[in-house]
KOLKEDO-262556 format. One record per residue (C-alpha): residue in three letters; x, y, z. Coordinates in steps of 0.5 Angstrom, whole numbers, padded with zeros to 4 digits, always signed. Layout:
REM KOLKEDO-262556
ALAXYZ;...
//
This chain:
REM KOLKEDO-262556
UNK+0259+0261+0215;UNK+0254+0255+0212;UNK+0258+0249+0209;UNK+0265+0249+0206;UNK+0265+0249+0200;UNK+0258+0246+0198;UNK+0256+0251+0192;UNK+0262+0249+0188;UNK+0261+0241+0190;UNK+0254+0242+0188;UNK+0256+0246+0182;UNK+0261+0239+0180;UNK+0257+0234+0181;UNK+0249+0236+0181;UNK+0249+0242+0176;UNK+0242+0240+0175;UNK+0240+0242+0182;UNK+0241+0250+0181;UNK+0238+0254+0176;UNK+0239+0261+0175;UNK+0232+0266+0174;UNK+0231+0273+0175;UNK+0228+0276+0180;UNK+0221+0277+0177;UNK+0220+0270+0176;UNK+0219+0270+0184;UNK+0212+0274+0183;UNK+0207+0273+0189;UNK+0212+0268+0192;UNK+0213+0268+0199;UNK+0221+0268+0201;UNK+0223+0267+0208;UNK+0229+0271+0209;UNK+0236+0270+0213;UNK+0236+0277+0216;UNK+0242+0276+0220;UNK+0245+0275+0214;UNK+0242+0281+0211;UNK+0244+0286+0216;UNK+0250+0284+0216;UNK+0252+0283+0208;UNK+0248+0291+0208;UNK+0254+0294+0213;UNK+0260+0291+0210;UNK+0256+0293+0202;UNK+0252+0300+0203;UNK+0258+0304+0203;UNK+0260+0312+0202;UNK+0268+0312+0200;UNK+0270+0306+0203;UNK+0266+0308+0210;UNK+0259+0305+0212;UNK+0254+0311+0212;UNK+0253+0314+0218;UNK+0248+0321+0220;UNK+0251+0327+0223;UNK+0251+0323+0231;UNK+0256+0318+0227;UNK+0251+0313+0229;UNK+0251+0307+0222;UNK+0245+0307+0218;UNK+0248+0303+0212;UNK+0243+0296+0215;UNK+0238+0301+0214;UNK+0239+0304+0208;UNK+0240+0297+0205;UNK+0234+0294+0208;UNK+0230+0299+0206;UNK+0231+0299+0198;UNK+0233+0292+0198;UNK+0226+0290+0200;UNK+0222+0295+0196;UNK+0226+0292+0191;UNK+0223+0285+0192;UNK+0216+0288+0194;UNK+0217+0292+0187;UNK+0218+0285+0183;UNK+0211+0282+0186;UNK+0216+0278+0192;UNK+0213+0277+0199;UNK+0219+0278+0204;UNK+0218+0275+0210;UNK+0225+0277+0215;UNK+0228+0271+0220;UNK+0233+0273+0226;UNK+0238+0269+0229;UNK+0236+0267+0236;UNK+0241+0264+0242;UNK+0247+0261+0238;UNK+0247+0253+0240;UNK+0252+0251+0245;UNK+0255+0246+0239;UNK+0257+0254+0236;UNK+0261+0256+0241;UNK+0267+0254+0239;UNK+0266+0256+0232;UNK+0264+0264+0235;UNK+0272+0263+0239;UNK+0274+0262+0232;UNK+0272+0268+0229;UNK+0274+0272+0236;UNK+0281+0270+0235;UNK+0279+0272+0226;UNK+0277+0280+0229;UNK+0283+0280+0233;UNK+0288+0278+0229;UNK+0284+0283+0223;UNK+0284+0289+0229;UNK+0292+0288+0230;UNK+0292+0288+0222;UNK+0288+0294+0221;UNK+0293+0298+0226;UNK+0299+0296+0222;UNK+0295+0299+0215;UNK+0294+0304+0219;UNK+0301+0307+0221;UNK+0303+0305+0214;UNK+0297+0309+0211;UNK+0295+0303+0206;UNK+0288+0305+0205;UNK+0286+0299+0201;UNK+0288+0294+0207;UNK+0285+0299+0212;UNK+0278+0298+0208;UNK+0280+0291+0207;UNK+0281+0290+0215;UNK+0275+0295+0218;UNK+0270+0290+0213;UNK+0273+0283+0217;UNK+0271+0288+0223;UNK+0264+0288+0222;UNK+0259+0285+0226;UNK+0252+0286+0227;UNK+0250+0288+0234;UNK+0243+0287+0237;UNK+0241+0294+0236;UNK+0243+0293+0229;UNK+0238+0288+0229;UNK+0233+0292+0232;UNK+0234+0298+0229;UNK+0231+0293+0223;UNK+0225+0290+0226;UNK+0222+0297+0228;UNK+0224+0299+0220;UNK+0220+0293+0218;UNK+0214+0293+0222;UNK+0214+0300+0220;UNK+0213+0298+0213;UNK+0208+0292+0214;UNK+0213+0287+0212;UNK+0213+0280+0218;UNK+0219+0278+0221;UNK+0220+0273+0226;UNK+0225+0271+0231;UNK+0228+0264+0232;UNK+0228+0261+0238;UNK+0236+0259+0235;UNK+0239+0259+0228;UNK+0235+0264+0223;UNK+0236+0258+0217;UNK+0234+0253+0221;UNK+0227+0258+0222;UNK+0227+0259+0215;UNK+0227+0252+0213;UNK+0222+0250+0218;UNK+0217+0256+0214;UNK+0218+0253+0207;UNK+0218+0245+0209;UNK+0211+0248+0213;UNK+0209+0251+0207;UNK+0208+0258+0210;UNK+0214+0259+0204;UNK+0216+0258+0198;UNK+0224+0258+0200;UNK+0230+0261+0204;UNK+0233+0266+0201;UNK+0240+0266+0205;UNK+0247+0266+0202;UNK+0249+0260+0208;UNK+0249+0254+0204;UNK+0247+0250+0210;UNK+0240+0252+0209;UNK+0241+0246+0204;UNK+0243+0242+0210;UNK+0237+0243+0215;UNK+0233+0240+0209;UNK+0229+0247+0205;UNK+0225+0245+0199;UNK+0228+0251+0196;UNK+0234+0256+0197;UNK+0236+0262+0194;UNK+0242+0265+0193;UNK+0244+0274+0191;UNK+0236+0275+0193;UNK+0237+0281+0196;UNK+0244+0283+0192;UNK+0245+0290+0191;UNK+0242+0291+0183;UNK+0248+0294+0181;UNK+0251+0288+0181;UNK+0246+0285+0176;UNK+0247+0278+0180;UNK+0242+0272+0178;UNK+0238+0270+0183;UNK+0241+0262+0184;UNK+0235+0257+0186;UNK+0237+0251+0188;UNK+0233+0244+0189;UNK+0234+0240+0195;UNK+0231+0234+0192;UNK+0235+0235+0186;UNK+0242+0236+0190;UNK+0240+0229+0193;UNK+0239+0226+0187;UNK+0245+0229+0183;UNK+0250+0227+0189;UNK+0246+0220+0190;UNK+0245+0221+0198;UNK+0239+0221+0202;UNK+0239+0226+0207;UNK+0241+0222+0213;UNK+0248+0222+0208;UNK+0247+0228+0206;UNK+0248+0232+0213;UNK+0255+0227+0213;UNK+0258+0230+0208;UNK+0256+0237+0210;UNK+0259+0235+0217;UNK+0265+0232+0214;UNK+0266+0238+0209;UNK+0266+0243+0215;UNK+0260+0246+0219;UNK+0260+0251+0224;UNK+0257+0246+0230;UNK+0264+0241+0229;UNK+0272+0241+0227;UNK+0273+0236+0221;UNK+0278+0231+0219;UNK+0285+0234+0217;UNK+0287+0232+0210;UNK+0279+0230+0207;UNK+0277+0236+0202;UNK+0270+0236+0198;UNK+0271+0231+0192;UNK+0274+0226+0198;UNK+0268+0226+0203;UNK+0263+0226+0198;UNK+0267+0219+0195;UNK+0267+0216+0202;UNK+0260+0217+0204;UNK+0258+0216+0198;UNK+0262+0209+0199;UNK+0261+0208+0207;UNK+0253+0212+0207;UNK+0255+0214+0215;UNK+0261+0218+0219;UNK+0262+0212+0223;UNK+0263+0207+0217;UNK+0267+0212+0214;UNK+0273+0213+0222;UNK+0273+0204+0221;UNK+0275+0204+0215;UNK+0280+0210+0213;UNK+0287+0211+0217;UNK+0287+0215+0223;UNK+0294+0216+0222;UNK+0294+0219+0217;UNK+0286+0222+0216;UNK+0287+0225+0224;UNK+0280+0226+0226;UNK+0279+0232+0232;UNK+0279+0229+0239;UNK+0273+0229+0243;UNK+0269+0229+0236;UNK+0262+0232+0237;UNK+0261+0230+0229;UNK+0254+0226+0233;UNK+0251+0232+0235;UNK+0252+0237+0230;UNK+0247+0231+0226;UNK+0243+0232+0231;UNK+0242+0239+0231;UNK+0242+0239+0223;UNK+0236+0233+0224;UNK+0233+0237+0230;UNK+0234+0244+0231;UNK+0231+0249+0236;UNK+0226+0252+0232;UNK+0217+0255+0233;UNK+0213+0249+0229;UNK+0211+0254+0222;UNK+0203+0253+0224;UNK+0205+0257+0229;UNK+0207+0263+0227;UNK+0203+0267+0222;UNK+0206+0272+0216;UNK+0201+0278+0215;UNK+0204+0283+0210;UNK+0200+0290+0211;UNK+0201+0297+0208;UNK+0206+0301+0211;UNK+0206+0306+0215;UNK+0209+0311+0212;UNK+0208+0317+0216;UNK+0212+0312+0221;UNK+0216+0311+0217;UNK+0218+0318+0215;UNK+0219+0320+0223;UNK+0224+0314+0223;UNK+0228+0314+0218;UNK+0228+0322+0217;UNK+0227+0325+0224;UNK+0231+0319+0229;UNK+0235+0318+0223;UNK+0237+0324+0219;UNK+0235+0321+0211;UNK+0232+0326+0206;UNK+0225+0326+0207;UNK+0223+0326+0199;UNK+0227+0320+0197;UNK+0223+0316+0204;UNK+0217+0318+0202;UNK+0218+0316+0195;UNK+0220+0309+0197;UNK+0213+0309+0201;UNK+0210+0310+0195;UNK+0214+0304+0191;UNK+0213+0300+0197;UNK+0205+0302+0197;UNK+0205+0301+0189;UNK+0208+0294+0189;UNK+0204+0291+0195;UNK+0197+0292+0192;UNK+0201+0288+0185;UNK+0203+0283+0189;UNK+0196+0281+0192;UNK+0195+0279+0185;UNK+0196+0271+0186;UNK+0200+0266+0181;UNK+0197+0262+0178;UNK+0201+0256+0179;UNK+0198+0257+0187;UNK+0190+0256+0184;UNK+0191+0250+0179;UNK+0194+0243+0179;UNK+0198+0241+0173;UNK+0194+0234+0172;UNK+0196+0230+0166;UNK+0191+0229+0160;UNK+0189+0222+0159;UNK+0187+0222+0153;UNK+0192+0227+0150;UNK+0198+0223+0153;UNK+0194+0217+0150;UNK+0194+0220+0143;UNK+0201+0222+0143;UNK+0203+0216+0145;UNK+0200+0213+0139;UNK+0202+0218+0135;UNK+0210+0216+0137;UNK+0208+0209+0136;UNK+0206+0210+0128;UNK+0212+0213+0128;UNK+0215+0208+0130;UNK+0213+0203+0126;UNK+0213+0208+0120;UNK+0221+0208+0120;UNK+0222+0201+0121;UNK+0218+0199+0115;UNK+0222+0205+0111;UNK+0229+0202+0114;UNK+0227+0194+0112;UNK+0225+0197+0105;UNK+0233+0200+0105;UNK+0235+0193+0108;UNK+0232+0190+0102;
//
């Protein structure tokens, strides 16, 4: 679920935080991605008529189908996509997994109820709250990549919580998620849309997390109140305090316990038993393996492999896998070519800037002996 309404606060009041680049301007990067995320944005998207796509044993192969061309296509434009999966949920989500139980219940009683109406469009809309990835899902895909020489790794807890660890360890450059709280975890860069169908011609979203400090004037310390007051998956929130009023109370009181001081609890009830402490630990300190510990390799796929699970295991035309190889072998000797940005330092030119600065200092005194002139 990420952060309540984030994107939309930072896009009201750090817009300079986010830019919008194309794919390809990621060439020869390495991006860590939240694979969980993926999986599960790969089932509810890849669709044949409204139904996830399936083989002749009705077992679904929409992830499959989804992260294999969607990585081909990161892999064709010079990215190096490196997969993270979730591990064991912290004990502080538990409350949020209930909710969403109680959610797929109530979507379970809805979709019957279109069914014997015979209303199509709810009945898709209702199947689509219904999907979840399973474990076998996500093993499905672990095999698929290791198939195709593309790393992953699998996170002691939260997949985000992993991936910023990689680009704060410099294994990365950035996350590409679309959970907002990669932000809150602390990632130097996050991207959004990365592994969007092309189809849909939807920008790459970057977003700086330095430039969200400073846009919002918090600290990180702060910034993870904010987040916790504006609704996590780790706590509840305080009723009646929306996006642009929590940020205008940490901005004033800096911490969650300045803010239960000096506001009406009367009025803004917060939840009973609030856990807002422990959330900002977890966000602060989350279970995740040191980054000098892990080791990212991309290979060349096996193709031969690749070709035996995907056609033989699960029923794919073997012509257009094998041409997916091909792009993905073509690609992988692109992307070996490095960016420049990774071999050189920007150093600033003494001299030049000298220069430059008397050149503006002459021109300077040139305007204000013009204006004295106009003056007399």
């Amino acid at each position: 679920m990420g952060i309540h309404n984030l994107a939309k606060l930072i896009a009201d009041f750090a817009p300079s935080a986010m830019k919008e680049q194309e794919m390809k301007s990621y060439f020869g990067r390495k991006i860590a991605i939240d694979a969980s995320m993926c999986i599960y944005q790969f089932l509810i998207a890849v669709r044949s008529d409204g139904a996830q796509l399936a083989n002749e044993d009705g077992e679904v192969t929409s992830h499959l189908v989804g992260l294999f061309y969607r990585t081909i296509r990161m892999i064709d434009n010079g990215i190096k996509p490196a997969y993270v999966f979730d591990g064991k949920p912290p004990d502080l989500k538990s409350g949020e997994l209930v909710k969403r139980k109680e959610r797929r219940q109530e979507a379970e009683k809805e979709l019957e109820k279109a069914k014997e109406a015979g209303d199509t469009e709810n009945v898709q809309k209702f199947e689509r709250r219904l999907v979840r990835a399973t474990p076998q899902h996500n093993e499905d895909c672990k095999k698929l990549l290791k198939l195709m020489g593309i790393p992953y790794v699998e996170a002691p807890g939260e997949a985000e919580a992993q991936c910023v660890a990689l680009v704060n360890g410099d294994k990365v450059y950035g996350v590409g998620t679309e959970d907002m709280d990669a932000l809150t975890f602390g990632t130097k860069v996050m991207l959004r849309h990365l592994t969007a169908s092309e189809a849909k011609k939807l920008p790459v979203q970057e977003y700086s997390f330095n430039k969200v400090l400073e846009g919002l004037n918090l600290s990180h310390e702060e910034f993870i109140d904010l987040c916790i007051l504006m609704g996590c998956d780790y706590c509840g929130t305080i009723r009646g305090i929306g996006p642009k009023r929590a940020i205008e109370l940490i901005q004033k009181y800096k911490n969650i316990e300045a803010v239960l001081e000096n506001i009406d609890q009367k009025k803004y009830p917060p939840p009973e038993g609030w856990l807002f402490k422990q959330a900002r630990e977890l966000f602060k300190h989350p279970d995740v393996t040191p980054a000098e510990d892990i080791e990212l390799k991309w290979i060349d796929p096996d193709e031969e492999g690749v070709v035996d699970f995907m056609c033989k295991r699960f029923g794919f035309n073997e012509e257009r896998i094998r041409n997916g190889c091909q792009k993905l072998k073509k690609g992988r000797k692109g992307a070996t070519q490095g960016r420049l940005d990774s071999f050189f330092t920007v150093v600033a030119n003494k001299s030049s800037n000298k220069r430059k600065a008397e050149e503006m200092n002459g021109k300077k005194s040139k305007k204000a002996k013009g204006s004295f002139k106009k003056r007399k």
